[in-house]
N, C-alpha and C positions, 0 to 999 in steps of 0.2 A: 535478419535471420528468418529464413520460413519457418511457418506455423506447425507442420508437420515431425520437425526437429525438436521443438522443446514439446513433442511428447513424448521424448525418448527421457525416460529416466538412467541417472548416471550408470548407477550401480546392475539396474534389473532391465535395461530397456524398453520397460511399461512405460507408461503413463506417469507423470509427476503427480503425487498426494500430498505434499506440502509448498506451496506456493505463496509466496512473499510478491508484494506490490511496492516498489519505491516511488520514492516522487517529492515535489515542495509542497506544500501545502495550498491546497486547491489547485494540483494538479490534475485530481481526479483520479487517489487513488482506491477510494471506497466505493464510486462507481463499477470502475475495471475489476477491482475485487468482485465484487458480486454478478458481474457477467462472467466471468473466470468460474465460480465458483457454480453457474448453470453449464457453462459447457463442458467443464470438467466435471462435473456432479460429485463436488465437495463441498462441504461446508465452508460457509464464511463465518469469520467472528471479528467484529469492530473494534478493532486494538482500540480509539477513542473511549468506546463504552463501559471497556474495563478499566481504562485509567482515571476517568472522571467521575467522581464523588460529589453531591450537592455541593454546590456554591465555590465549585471549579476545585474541589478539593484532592490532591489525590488519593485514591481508594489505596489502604494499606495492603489488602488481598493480591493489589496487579500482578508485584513479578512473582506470585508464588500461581499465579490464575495463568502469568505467561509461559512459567515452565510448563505447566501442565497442559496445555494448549501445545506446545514445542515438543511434546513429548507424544500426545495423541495422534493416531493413524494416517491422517487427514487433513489436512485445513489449507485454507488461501484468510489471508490478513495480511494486514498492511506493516510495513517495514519502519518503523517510526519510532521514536524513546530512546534515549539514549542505554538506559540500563536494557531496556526489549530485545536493541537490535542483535547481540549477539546471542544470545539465548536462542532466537529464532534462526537467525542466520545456520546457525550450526546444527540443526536437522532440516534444513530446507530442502528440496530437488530443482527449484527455480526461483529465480528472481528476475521481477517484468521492473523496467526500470523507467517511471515517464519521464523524459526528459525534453520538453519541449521548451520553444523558446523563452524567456523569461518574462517579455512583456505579456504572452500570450497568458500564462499560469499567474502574474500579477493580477491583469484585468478581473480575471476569472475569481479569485479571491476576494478582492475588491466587491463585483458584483453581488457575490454569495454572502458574506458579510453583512454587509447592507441589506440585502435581502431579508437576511435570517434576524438584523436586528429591527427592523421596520413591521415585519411580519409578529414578531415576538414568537420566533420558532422553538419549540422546546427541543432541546438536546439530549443530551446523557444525564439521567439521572434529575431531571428537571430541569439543568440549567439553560438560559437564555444568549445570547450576546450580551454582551456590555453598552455599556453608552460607544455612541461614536467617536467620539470627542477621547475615550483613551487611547487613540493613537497617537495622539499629541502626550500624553502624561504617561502613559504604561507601555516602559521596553519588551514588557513580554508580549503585546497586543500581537495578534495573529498576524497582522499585516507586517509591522518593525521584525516582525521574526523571521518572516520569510525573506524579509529583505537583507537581513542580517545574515540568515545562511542559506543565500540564492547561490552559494557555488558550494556548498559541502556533501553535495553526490558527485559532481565532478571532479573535485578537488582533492578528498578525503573519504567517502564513504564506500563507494564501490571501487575505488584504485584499493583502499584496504581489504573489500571483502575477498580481491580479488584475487590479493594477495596469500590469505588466510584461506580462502576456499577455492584452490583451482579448477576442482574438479565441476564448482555449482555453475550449471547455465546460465546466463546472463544472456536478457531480451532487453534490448536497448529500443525505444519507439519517440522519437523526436515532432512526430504531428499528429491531429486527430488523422489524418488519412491511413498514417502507417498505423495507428489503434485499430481502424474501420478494419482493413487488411489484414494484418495478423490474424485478428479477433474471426474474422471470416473463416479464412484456411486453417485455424487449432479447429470450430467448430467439423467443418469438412473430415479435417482429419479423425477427429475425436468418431465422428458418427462412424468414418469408416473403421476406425479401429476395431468396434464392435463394443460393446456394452461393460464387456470382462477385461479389459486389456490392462495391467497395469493393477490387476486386483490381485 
């Protein structure tokens, strides 16, 4: 889909102010988010940050912190949680979908993982990664999850949204190249739209 298309909002033909990021996990959706969120000049807000409480706990504020996020002028965040995704879904104007091959978003996870727990990266709220070694003993480990629902944007999630929301745009991007490209031409288009468009 070109990039100059989904700045057509459905309703008003502006510019899209609520934008949704889907994807598997270390697909790079918080990346995209926050590139989206310069060339569109909206806010971003890291649906993880709000979900996550010391010691991986979940924060009881989230889906009252999601509505209100879903309900504000503006935003790009990521498409993730099962109780999130329809809250958001239903005032969105877009939704960027990464869908690339699955060894390629396995790798990538793998890598970041390891990364973040070698490194001892602080996350949300203080937390760390876990041992490595829970991928072997814990079904929820980030890795076993992804592997677990490596087909539920294909399968079930955007066939449903699709369903439910016909009218929301749907950007489907299957490699880094079509990311580089798109991301290029919304930039182009954004600039020439001029500043106000969509305001």
């Amino acid at each position: 889909m070109p990039a100059p298309d989904a700045l057509r909002h459905p309703a008003t033909g502006g510019r899209p102010r609520r934008v949704l990021v889907a994807g598997l996990s270390g697909a790079g959706k918080t990346t995209l988010a926050r590139r989206l969120a310069t060339v569109l000049d909206l806010p971003h807000t890291e649906l993880d940050a709000l979900h996550h409480g010391p010691g991986w706990v979940p924060r009881p504020e989230f889906l009252d912190e999601v509505a209100a996020l879903a309900d504000s002028p503006a935003w790009v965040t990521e498409w993730q949680y099962g109780t999130a995704r329809p809250v958001l879904a239903a005032r969105a104007d877009l939704l960027v979908w990464l869908d690339q091959p699955y060894p390629v978003v396995l790798a990538r996870l793998v890598r970041r993982t390891v990364r973040r727990r070698v490194r001892r990266e602080v996350l949300w709220n203080g937390n760390v990664e876990g041992p490595l070694r829970a991928l072997l003993t814990d079904p929820e480990h980030v890795v076993r999850y992804q592997w677990t629902h490596r087909h539920k944007y294909r399968d079930d999630l955007v066939p449903r949204l699709r369903r439910d929301r016909p009218g929301l745009r749907v950007v489907r991007l299957t490699s880094d190249r079509e990311v580089e490209r798109w991301l290029a031409g919304l930039a182009s288009a954004a600039s020439g739209a001029g500043g106000d468009a969509g305001r």
